[in-house]
N, C-alpha and C positions, 0 to 999 in steps of 0.2 A: 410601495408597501414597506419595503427595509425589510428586518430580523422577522420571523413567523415566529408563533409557540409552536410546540409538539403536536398542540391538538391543530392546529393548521394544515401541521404536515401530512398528519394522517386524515384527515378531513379530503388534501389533494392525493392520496392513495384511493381513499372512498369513492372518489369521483371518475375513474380511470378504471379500463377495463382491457389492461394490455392482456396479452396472449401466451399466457407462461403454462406449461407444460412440468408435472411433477410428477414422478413416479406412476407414470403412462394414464395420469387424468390433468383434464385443464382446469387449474384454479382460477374459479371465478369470484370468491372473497379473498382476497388476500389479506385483508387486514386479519380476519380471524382465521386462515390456516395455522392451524398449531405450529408448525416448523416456522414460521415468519412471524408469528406474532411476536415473542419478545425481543427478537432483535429490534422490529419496529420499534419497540417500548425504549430500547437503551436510544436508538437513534431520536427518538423522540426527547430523551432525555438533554439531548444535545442541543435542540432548539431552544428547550424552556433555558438552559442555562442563560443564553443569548440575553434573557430578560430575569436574571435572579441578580440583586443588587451585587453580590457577593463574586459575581465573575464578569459583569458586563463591561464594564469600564477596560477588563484583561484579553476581552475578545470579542470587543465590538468597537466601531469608531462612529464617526458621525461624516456620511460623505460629502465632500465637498461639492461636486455637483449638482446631489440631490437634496439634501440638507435631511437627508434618513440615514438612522442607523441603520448600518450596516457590518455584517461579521469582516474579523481581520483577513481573514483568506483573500478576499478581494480587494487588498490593501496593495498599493502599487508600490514597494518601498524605492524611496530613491534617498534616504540614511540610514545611520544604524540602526536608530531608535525605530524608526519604523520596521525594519527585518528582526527588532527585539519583538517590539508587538505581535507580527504573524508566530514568531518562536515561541511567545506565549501561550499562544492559541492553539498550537499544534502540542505543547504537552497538558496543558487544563483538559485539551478532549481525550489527548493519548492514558490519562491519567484516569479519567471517567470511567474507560474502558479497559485499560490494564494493557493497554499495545495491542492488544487480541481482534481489534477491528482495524486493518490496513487501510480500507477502505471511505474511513465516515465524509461528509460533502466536504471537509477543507480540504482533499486531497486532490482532486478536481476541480473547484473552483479556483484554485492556486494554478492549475496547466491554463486553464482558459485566460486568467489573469491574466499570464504571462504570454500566451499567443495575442491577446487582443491589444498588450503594449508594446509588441515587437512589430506591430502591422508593416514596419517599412519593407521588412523581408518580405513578407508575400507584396507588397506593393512592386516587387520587381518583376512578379511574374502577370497580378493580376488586381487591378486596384480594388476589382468590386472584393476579391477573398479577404481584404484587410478591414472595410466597412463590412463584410458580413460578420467577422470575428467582431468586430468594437461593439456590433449593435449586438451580438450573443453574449457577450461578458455584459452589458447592459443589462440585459433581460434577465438574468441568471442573478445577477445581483440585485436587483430590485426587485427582483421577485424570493430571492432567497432558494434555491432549487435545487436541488440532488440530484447529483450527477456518477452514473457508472460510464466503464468507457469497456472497450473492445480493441485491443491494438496487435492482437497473435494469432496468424492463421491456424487454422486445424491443422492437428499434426495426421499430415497424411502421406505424402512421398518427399519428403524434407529433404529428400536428394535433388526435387527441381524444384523449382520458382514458381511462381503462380501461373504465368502463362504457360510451363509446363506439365501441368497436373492435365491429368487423364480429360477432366471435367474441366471447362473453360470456368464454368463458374464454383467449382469445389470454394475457392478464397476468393473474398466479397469482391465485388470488381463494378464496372460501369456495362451496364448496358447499351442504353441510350440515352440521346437527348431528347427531349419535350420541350416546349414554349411554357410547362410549368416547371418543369425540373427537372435532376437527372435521375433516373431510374438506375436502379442496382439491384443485384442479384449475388447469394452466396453465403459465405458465413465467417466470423471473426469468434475469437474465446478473448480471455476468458472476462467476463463479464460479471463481476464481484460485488454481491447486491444487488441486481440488477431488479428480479420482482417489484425491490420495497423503494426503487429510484423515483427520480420525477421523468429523467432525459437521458438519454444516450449519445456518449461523444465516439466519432470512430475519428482515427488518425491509428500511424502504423511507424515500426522502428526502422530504422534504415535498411537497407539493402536492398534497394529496387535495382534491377537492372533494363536496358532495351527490351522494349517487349512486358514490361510488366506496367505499361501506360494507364492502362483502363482501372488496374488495379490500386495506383497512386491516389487515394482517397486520403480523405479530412472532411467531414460533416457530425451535426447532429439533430437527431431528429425527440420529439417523444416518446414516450417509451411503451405507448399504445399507439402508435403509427401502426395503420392497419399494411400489414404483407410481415410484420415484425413478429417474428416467434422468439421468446424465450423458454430455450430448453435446458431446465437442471439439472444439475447431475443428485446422485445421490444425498440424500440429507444426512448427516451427522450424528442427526438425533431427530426423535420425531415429535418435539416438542411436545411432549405429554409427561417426560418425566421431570423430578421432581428438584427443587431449586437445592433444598439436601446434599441428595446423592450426586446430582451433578449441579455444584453453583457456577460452572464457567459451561458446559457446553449447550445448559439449559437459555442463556442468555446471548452469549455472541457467536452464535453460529453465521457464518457468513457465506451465504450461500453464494455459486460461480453458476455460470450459467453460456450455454452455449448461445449466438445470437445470431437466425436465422433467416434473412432476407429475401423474402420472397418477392419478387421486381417491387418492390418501395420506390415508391416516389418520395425524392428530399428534394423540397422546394429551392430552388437559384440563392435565397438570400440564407439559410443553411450549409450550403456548402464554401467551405473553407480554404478544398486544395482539390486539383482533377486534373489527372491525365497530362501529369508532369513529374519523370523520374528525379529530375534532380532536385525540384522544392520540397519534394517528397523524403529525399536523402538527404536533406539541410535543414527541416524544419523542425527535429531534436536538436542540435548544436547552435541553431540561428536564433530560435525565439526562446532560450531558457526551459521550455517544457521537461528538458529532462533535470536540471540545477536547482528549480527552485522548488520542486514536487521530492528531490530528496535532500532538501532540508523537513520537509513535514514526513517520511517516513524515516529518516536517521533519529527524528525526535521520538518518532514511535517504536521505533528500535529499541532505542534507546531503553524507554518506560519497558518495554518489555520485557528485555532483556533482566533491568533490577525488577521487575515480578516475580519471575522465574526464579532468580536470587534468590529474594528472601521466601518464596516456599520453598528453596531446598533448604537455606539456612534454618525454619522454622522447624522444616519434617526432621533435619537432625535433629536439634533440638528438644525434640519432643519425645525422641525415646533416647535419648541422652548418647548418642554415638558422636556427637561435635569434638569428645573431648581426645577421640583418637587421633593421630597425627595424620594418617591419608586423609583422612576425613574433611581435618582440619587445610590441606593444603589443597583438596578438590573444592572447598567451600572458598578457597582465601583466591584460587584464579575465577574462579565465578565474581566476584568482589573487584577485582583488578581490572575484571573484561569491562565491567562497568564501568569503572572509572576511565580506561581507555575512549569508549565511544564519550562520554561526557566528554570527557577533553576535547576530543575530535571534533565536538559539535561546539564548545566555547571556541577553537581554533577559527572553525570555518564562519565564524559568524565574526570575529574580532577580526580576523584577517578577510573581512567579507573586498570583493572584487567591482570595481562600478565601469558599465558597459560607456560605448560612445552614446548610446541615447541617456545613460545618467540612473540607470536602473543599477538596485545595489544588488551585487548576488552573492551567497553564503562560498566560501573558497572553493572551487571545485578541488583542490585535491585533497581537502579532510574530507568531504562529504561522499568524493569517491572511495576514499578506504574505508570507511562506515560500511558501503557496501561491500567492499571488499572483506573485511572480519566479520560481521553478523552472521552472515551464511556459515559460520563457521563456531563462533558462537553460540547463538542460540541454540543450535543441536546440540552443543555442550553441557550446555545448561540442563538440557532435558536428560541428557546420557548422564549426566552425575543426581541426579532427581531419583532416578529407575536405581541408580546404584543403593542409590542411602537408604530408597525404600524399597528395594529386592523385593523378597516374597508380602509383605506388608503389604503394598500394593496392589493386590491380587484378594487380598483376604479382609475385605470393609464391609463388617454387615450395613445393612439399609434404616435408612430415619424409621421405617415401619418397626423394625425389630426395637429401637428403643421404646416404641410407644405398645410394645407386647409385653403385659409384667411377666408371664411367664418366662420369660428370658431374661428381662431386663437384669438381672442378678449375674446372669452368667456374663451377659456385656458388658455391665461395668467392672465385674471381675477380670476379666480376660483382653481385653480391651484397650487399659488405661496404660498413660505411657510414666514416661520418668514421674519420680519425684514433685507432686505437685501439678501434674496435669492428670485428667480424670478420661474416662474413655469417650464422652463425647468430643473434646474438645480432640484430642489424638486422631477419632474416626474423622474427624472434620475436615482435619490438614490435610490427612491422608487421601480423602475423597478430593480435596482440591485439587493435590498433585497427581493421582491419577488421569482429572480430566489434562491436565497440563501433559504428561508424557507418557497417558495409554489408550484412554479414547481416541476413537476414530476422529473427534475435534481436537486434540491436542495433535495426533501426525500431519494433519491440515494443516496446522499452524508452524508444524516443520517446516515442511513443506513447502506451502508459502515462503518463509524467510529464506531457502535458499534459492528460491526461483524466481521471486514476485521483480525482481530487476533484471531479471536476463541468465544468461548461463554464467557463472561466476565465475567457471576459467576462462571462457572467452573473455569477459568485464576484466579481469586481472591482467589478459593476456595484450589487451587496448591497452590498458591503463601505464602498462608495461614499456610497449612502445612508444606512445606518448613522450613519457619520462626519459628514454632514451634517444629520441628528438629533438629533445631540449637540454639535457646536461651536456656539460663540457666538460666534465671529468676532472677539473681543474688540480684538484688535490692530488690524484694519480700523476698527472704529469710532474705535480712538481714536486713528490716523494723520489720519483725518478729522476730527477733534472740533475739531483746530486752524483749520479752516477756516468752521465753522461762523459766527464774527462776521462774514467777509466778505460772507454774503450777509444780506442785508435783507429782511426780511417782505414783500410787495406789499402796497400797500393793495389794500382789497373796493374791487369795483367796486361802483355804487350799483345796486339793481335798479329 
């Protein structure tokens, strides 16, 4: 099939009757529950792009195998040009959506990419897990499919391991085996979109130890696999209100979801990794899964982050506070951080790395600082948001009150900002930058950015080590090298 339209996508949501659990009832229309419906719409939006003159050529290819287009995510680069294409791809979507969806299918179908052209790694442990991957990246891409995944246990006594939690199966883990499959039992988070998916991929971040065997998974199944519950957490908003007063949390809510395994059966040719610590502890750093999924979230960073930007530059703007000097210097490192990750991401791509199989990967160590300053970052952005628009913020009457003439007098009286903006356009910004740094969907989206890769001191505190692994301090010795004649041998004392 190649590229689907929107209405495809949601046509295979129509057809699926997974098991999702919302605010203690189970949605059984998901296309039209109010809270999912217009995410569905922006993701939807994502498909039809695949087939609008105007972007296809920037985020589609034509696969060589198949002789169907197909999206760039699924694109194996082994040159620049081709890691330019997926880079493409990753900000035309990041840009549709404003950075605000971490989650859309190129995010995932780039992990899988990259598992199903590293097969030789699992070919060490287990031939069929490397033909199960090549035939899942297969399938996923000719068929076009959306993909959530699950890789963090529940946070529940984080002082032991899996195998030492109270409940053998609290964290997903392996049951048995079957002559159809292996059965599983337990649960993984967080699961990011998960309702409006096609599939569910589980795989897990390192730190298995002895004893945590059963638990070393890598599978995916559909995402109405009967025994599969998803359960969400609270909604953001409950999609009824209004594109108005809220134009960002009304559209890209992204709902996480907790995902429940009740003994599932995932068939032989699904599972990818079992009941092996150390494939299990190599299969981030061996098959790319973690290097070339953050190049597509450093891009959405990225977008992000210049969002944020210029609604805070606008919100000064608009009641003329830009032209004080704090203002101006909270505005000009917002402007700077930007530029920073830009660079970071022209770095990692110009200085991009090519493996012994010939696969190109974006530098790991710009794209590891990406991570490393976003989480720092973006909260920034939102902390100097809240500042500019202090109590303003707080104080935004509703699209209804403009459409009351009784009032309408006093709102545009009281309302309007500088010079030349009138008070609809001022309530506007303002209600933008609210959903950005006051809604319950704007601290998500903190949120997210400092967590969605890991604990960002531990990540810093790797990255750290690393780096002190491999330099040789060369400069230091040889700042000092000049001092060396000054000091004089001691004579031995005599014994």
């Amino acid at each position: 099939m190649g590229i689907r339209t929107g209405a495809q996508y949601i046509q295979a949501l129509k057809s699926r009757s997974p098991e999702i659990w919302l605010e203690g009832r189970r949605v059984t229309d998901v296309v039209n529950e109010p809270v999912f419906n217009q995410p569905i719409q922006e993701i939807a939006k994502l498909y039809d792009m695949q087939h609008d003159p105007q972007y296809q050529d920037s985020i589609t290819h034509i696969c060589k195998e198949t002789g169907e287009r197909v999206n760039n995510a699924f694109l194996h680069p082994t040159t620049y040009e081709e890691l330019m294409a997926r880079s493409q791809l990753f900000e035309i979507y990041a840009k549709s959506t404003f950075g605000l969806m971490g989650r859309t299918p190129d995010f995932l179908n780039v992990v899988v990419t990259g598992m199903a052209h590293n097969g030789w790694f699992l070919d060490q442990y287990n031939t069929e897990w490397s033909v199960n991957i090549k035939n899942y990246f297969n399938y996923i891409r000719d068929n076009d499919l959306f993909l959530t995944h699950a890789i963090i246990n529940p946070q529940n006594d984080r002082s032991k391991n899996s195998h030492g939690q109270k409940d053998m199966f609290t964290h997903l883990g392996a049951v048995e085996e079957t002559p159809d499959g292996l059965i599983v039992r337990g649960a993984k988070m967080l699961a990011t979109l998960a309702p409006i998916t096609d599939e569910v991929i589980i795989y897990s971040f390192p730190g298995f130890e002895p004893g945590d065997e059963r638990y070393a998974l890598a599978f995916a199944v559909p995402v109405d696999t009967p025994g599969l519950k998803l359960i969400c957490r609270e909604p953001m908003q409950d999609g009824k209100r209004s594109q108005f007063d809220h134009p960002l949390a009304s559209r890209f809510e992204e709902m996480d979801a907790l995902l429940v395994f009740n003994d599932v059966l995932v068939p032989w040719d699904r599972v990818f990794l079992y009941n092996n610590v150390e494939a299990a502890n190599l299969l981030y750093p061996k098959t790319g899964i973690a290097q070339q999924p953050a190049h597509q979230s450093g891009v959405r960073g990225y977008v992000k982050l210049a969002f944020a930007t210029e609604v805070a530059c606008k919100l000064a703007d608009s009641i003329g506070v830009d032209g004080y000097l704090n203002v101006q210097n909270d505005l000009g490192e917002l402007v700077q951080n930007v530029e920073v990750i830009r660079s970071l991401l022209r770095v990692a791509e110009y200085e991009y790395e090519t493996t012994a199989s010939g696969e190109v990967m974006p530098n790991a160590a710009a794209l590891e600082t990406i991570r490393g300053m976003l989480p720092k970052m973006y909260p920034r952005a939102i902390e100097v948001i809240q500042i500019i628009g202090a109590g303003g913020l707080l104080m935004s009457p509703t699209g209804s009150d403009f459409n009351a003439p009784e009032i309408r007098s006093e709102i545009d009286k009281y309302y309007l900002g500088r010079d030349g903006v009138d008070s609809l356009e001022r309530v506007k910004l303002f209600k933008l930058a609210w959903d950005l740094c006051g809604e319950a969907f704007g601290q998500r989206l903190v949120q997210y950015e400092r967590y969605y890769t890991g604990d960002p001191i531990r990540k810093r505190a790797i990255f750290y080590n690393g780096y002190k692994r491999k330099a040789q301090f060369a400069m230091v010795d040889e700042a000092l090298s000049v001092t060396n004649e000054f000091v004089k041998e001691q004579p031995k004392l005599a014994k």
